[in-house]
PLY file of the C-alpha trace (Angstrom):
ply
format ascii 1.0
element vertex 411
property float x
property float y
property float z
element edge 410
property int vertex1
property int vertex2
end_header
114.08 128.18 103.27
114.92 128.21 106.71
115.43 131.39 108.43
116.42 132.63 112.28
114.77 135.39 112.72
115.99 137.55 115.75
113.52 140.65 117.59
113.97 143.05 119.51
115.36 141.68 123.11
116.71 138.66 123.85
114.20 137.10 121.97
115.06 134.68 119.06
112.82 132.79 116.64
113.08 129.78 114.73
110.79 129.78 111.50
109.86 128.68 108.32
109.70 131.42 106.07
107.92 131.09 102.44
105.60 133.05 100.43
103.06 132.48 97.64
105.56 134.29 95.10
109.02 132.69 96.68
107.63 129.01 97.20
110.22 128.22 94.17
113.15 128.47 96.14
112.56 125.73 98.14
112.60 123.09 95.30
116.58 124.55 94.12
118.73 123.11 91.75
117.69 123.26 87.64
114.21 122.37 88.12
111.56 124.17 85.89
109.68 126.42 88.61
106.52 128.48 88.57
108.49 131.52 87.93
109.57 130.00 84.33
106.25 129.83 83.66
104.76 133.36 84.70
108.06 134.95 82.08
106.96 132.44 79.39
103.36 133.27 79.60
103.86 137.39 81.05
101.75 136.24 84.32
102.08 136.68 87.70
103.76 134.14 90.12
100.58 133.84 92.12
98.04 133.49 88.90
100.51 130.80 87.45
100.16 129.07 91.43
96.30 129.95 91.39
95.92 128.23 87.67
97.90 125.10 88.78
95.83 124.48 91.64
92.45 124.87 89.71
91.45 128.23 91.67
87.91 129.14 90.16
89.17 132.89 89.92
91.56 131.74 87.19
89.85 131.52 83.63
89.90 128.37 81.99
91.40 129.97 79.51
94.26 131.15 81.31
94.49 127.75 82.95
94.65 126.19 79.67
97.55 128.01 78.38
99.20 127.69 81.58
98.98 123.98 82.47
100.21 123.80 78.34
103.35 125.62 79.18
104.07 123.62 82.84
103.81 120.85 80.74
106.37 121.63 77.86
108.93 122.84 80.30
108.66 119.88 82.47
107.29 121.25 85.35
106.81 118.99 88.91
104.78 120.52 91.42
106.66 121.33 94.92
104.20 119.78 97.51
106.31 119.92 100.32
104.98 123.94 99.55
101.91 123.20 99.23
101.53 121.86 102.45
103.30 124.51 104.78
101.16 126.95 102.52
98.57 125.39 104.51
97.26 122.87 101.61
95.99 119.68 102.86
98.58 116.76 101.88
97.64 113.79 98.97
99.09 111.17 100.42
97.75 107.93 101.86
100.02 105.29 103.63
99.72 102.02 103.59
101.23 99.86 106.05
101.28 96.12 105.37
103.44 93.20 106.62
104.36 91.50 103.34
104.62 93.10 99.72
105.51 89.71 98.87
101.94 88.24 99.73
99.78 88.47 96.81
96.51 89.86 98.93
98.77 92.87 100.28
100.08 93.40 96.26
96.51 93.26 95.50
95.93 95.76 97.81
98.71 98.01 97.10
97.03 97.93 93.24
94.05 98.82 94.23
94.46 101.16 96.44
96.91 103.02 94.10
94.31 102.85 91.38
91.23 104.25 93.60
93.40 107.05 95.16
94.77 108.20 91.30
91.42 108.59 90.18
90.91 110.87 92.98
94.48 112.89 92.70
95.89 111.07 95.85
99.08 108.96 95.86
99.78 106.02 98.04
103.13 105.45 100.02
103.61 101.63 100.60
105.54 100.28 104.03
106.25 97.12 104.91
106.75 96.18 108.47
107.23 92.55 108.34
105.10 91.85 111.16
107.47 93.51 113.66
106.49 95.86 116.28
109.49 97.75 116.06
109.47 98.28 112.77
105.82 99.25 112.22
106.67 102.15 114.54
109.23 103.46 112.44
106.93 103.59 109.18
104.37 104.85 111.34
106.65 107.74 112.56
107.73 108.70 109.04
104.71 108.36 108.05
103.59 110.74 110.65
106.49 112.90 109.88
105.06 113.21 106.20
102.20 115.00 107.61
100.11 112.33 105.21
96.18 112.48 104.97
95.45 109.56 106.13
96.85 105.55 106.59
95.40 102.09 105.83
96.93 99.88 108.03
97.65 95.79 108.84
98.48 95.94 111.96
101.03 94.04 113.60
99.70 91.72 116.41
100.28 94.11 119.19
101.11 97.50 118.01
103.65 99.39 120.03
102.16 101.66 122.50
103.73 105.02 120.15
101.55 103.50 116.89
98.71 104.16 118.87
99.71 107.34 120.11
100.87 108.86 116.58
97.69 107.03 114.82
95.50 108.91 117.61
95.87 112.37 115.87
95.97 110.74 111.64
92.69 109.57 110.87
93.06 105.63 109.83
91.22 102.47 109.03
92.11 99.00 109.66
92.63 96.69 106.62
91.83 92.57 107.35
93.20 92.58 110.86
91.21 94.42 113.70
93.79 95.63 116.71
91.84 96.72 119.64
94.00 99.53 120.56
93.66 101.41 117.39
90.55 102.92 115.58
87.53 101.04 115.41
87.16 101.33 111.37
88.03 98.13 109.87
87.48 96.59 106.62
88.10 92.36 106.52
86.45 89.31 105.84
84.79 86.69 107.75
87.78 84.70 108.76
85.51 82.64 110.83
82.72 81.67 108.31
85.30 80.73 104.98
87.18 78.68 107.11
84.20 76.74 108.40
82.79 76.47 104.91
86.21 75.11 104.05
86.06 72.67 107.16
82.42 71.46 106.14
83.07 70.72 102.60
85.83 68.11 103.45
83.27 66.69 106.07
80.49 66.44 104.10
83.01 64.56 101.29
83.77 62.04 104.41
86.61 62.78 106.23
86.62 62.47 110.14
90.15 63.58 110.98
91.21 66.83 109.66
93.84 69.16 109.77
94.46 73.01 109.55
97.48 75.00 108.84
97.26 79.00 109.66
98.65 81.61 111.38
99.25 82.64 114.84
96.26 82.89 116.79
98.07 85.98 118.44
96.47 88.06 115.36
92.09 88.50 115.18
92.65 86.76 111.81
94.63 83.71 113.08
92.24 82.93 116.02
88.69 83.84 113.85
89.98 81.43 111.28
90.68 78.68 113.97
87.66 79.08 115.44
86.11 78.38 112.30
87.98 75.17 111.53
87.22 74.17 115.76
83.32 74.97 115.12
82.88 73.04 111.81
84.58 69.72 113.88
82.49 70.69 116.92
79.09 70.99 114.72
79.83 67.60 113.30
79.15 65.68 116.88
83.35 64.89 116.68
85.75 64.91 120.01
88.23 67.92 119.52
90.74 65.63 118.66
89.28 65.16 115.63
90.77 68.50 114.40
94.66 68.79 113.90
96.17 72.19 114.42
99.86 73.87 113.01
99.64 77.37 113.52
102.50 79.66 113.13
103.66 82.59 110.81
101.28 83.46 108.40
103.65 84.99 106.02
105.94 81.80 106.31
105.90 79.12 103.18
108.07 77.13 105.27
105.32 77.02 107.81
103.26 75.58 105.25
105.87 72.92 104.19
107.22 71.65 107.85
103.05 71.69 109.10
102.47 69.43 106.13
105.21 67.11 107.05
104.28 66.80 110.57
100.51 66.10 109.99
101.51 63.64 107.86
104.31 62.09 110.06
101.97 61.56 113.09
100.51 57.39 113.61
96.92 58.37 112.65
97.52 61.68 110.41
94.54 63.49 108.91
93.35 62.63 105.27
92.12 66.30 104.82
93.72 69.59 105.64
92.98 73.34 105.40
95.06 76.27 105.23
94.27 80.06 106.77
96.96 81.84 104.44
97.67 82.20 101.13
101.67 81.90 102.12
101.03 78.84 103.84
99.23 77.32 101.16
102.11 77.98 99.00
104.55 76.01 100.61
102.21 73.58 101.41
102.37 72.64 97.90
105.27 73.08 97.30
106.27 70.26 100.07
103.35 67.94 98.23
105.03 68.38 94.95
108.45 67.42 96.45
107.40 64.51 98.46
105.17 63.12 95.74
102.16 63.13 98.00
99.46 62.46 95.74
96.40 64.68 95.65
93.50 63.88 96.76
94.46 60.41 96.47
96.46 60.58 100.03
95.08 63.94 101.11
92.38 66.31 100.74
93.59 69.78 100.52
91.67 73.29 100.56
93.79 76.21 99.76
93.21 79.92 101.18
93.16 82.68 98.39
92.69 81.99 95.00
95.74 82.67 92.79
96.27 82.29 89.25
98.57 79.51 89.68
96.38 77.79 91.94
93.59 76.58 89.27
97.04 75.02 87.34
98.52 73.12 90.19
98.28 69.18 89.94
94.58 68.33 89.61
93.75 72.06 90.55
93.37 73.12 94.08
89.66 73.70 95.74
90.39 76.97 97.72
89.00 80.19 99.29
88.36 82.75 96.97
88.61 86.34 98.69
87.50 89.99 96.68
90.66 91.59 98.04
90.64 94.06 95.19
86.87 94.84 96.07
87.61 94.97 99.33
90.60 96.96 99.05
88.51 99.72 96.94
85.86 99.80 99.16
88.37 100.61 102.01
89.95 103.55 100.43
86.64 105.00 99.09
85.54 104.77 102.88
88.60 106.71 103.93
88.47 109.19 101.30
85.34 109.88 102.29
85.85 110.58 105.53
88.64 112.76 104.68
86.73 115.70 102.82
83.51 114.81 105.08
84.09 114.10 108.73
88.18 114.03 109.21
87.76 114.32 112.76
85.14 111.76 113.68
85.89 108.49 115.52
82.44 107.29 114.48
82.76 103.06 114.46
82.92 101.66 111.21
82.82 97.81 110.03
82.48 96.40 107.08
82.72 92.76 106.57
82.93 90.37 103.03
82.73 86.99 102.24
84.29 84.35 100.64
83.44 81.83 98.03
84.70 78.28 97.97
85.87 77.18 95.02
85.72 73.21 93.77
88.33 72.03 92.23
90.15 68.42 91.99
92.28 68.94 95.51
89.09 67.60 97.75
87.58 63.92 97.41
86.22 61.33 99.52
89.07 59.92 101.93
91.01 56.77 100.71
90.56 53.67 102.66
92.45 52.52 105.76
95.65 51.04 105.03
98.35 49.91 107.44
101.06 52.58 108.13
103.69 50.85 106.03
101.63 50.58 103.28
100.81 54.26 103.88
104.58 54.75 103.09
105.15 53.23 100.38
101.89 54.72 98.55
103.91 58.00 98.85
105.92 57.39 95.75
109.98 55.77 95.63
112.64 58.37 94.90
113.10 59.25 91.25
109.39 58.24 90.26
106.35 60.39 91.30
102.99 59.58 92.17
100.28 58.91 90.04
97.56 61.93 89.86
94.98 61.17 91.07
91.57 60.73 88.36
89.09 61.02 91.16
88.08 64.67 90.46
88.30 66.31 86.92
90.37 69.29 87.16
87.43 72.16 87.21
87.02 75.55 88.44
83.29 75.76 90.30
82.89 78.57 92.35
80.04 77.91 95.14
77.43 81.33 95.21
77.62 82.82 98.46
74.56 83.60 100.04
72.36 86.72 100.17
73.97 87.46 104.27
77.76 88.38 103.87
77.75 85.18 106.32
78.69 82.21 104.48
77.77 78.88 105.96
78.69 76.59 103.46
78.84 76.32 99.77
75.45 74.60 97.82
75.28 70.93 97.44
77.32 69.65 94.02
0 1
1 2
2 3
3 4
4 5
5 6
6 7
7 8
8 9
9 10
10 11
11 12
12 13
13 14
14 15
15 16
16 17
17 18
18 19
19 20
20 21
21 22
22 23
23 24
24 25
25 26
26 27
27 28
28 29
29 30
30 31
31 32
32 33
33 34
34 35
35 36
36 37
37 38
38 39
39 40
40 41
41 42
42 43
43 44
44 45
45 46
46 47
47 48
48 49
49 50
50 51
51 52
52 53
53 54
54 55
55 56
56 57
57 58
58 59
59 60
60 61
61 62
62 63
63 64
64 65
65 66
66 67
67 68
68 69
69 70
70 71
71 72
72 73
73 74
74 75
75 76
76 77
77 78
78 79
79 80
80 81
81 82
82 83
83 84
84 85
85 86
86 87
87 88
88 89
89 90
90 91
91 92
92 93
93 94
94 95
95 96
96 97
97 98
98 99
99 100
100 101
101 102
102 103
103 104
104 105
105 106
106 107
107 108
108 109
109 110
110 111
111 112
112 113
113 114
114 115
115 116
116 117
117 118
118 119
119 120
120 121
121 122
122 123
123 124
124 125
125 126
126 127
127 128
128 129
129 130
130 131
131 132
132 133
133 134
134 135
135 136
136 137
137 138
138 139
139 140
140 141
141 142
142 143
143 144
144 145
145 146
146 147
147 148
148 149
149 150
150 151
151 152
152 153
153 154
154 155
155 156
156 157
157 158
158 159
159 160
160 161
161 162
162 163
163 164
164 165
165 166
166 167
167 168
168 169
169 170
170 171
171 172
172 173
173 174
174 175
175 176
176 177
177 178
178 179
179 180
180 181
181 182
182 183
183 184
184 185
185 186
186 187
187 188
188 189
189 190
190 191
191 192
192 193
193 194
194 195
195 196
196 197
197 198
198 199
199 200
200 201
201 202
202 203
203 204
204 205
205 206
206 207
207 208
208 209
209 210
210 211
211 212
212 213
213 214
214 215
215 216
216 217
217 218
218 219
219 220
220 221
221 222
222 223
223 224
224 225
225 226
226 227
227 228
228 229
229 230
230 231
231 232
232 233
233 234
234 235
235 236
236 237
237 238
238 239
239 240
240 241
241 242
242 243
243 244
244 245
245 246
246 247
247 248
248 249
249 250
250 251
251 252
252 253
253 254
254 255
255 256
256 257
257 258
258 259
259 260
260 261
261 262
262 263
263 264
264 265
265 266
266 267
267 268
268 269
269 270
270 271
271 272
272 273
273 274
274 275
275 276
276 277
277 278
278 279
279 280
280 281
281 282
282 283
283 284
284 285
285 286
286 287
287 288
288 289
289 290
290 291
291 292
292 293
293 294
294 295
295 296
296 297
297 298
298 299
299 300
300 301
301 302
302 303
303 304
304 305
305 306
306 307
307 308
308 309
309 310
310 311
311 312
312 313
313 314
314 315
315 316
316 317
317 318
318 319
319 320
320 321
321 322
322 323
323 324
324 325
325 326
326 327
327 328
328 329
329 330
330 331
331 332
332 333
333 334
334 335
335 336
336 337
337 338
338 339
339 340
340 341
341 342
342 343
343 344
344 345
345 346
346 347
347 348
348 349
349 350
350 351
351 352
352 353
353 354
354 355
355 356
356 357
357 358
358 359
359 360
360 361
361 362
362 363
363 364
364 365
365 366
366 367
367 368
368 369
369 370
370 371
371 372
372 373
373 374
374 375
375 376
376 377
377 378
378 379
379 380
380 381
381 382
382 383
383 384
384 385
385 386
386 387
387 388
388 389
389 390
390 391
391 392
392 393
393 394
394 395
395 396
396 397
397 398
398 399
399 400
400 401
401 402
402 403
403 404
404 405
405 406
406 407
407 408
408 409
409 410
């Protein structure tokens, strides 16, 4: 409870006031406290507190009988007490821009599984890629008094993140922000994106294009440096390479780049995406203009989801071990927690990617003169054949022994 407390003199003092034995009044209300249990069981307050936190002067025994009682009566441990008792908090944040996108979901379920199995719980935020609001989860977050936070930053973090993240120790999750701690777990944007690039190249295809996000964030500009090398390495004029970047969260991104690429006089006849949003409405815009696949266009997809293997003849894409990766991370952080909390040693850790063949890539179709590009895009009312120039077939390419990749083996 909260308690003025007022000395001798002029003197007055604002505290918190608790005690081992009186920690129950703080939770209130009807809830089952330790006290119920010490008068079930004829224990003390502070062995019932002592047996609940697995204090080794507490028998097993008495334990036992105990945590058997808290349980019947329904008992939910106050650790708001725990923690101005001293008791180092459980909780992790983690602070991503997009529940919706199925990497940061696959994150969120990871993480939540690696942190349970160590008695730690996981508070999700979103941000939405805004500044503004990142600060405000960070703050709370802060507030909390939580362990530790995972974060995807936002592409400049506001100058109070990196102020409240300077005293909570943290580690970067896919993006790298130079401002914040240099612990970062990602892949290599630049390498799966080249790999991508190379595989439509080595199929044929001279003019390409590439559909991401903002170069603004270290994943945006690695993985369009990737797609720029792979056109570069081929002995072809920049202008070989096509480039929509925008919001890498946006499907309708992925839907209005796809349209433009394809409006322009000489548009590309293979494109790649850098985000797994992207790709979605990049499809989605295929399937409702009846643009045939690969017939018209090559495509290679970014992220691997379930759906992906399904849709038309089965899209070649990017796998990524974001649950792997996401693990990793918080077994990294733990670590550091009940080893080092204070250090600001560097850490990196990078993964790769596999490319995975499906029937979205073939060679590019012949020349044809731009109205008879138009009409081979289908009539209202009837789609567009599928095309029979790949089977639909899932062949993941084995990345190499260096977490590098530079290209998936020959088929």
């Amino acid at each position: 409870m909260l308690r003025v407390d007022t000395g001798p003199g002029p003197r007055t003092m604002l505290s918190l006031a608790y005690e081992l034995a009186n920690v129950d009044e703080i939770q209130g209300g009807d809830m089952t406290t330790a006290k119920d249990i010490a008068a079930r069981l004829n224990l003390s307050v502070s062995t019932v507190g002592r047996a609940l936190s697995d204090d080794e002067r507490i028998s097993a025994e008495t334990k036992f009988r105990v945590n058997q009682v808290a349980q019947e009566l329904g008992y939910v441990a106050n650790h708001a007490a725990r923690m101005m008792r001293g008791a180092p908090s459980t909780v992790i944040g983690l602070v991503i821009p997009d529940v919706r996108n199925s990497f940061y979901s696959t994150v969120a379920h990871a993480l939540t599984e690696s942190m349970g199995r160590r008695g730690r719980q996981v508070m999700l935020c979103e941000t939405g890629d805004d500044r503004q609001s990142e600060l405000r989860q960070i703050r709370d977050l802060a507030a909390a008094q939580v362990a530790g936070i995972i974060i995807v930053p936002t592409p400049k973090p506001h100058p109070d993140v990196v102020r409240l993240l300077q005293s909570i120790p943290h580690v970067q999750l896919l993006r790298k922000a130079g401002s914040l701690a240099p612990c970062w777990f990602g892949i290599d944007d630049h390498a799966v994106i080249q790999t991508a690039t190379e595989h439509l190249l080595r199929l044929g295809h001279r003019r390409l294009g590439y559909i991401g996000g903002t170069a603004e964030l270290s994943t945006g500009a690695a993985r369009l440096a990737g797609f720029q090398a792979a056109i570069a390495d081929a002995g072809l004029p920049p202008t070989a390479g096509l480039v929509e970047c925008g919001p890498p969260s946006s499907a309708e991104h992925g839907a209005a780049a796809l349209r433009a690429l394809l409006s322009r006089y000489d548009p590309p006849t293979g494109i790649v995406t850098g985000a797994v949003q992207v790709t979605h409405g990049l499809l989605e815009a295929a399937h409702r203009d009846r643009i045939a696949v690969p017939r018209q266009i090559s495509v290679v997809g970014f992220g691997d989801e379930l759906g992906f293997s399904w849709w038309g003849p089965g899209l070649t894409t990017i796998s990524l071990p974001m649950h792997d990766l996401a693990t990793a991370c918080s077994m990294w952080l733990l670590h550091r927690l009940e080893t080092s909390p204070d250090s600001d040693k560097p850490h990196y850790s990078i993964s790769p990617g596999t490319l995975v063949l499906r029937g979205s890539t073939a060679a590019p179709p012949a020349r044809e003169p731009r109205a008879s590009k138009a009409a081979s895009r289908g009539r209202p009312g009837r789609p567009a054949q599928a095309s029979t120039a790949q089977p639909s077939r899932t062949r993941p390419v084995p990345a190499p022994a260096s977490p590098v990749i530079k290209g998936e083996h020959q088929r």
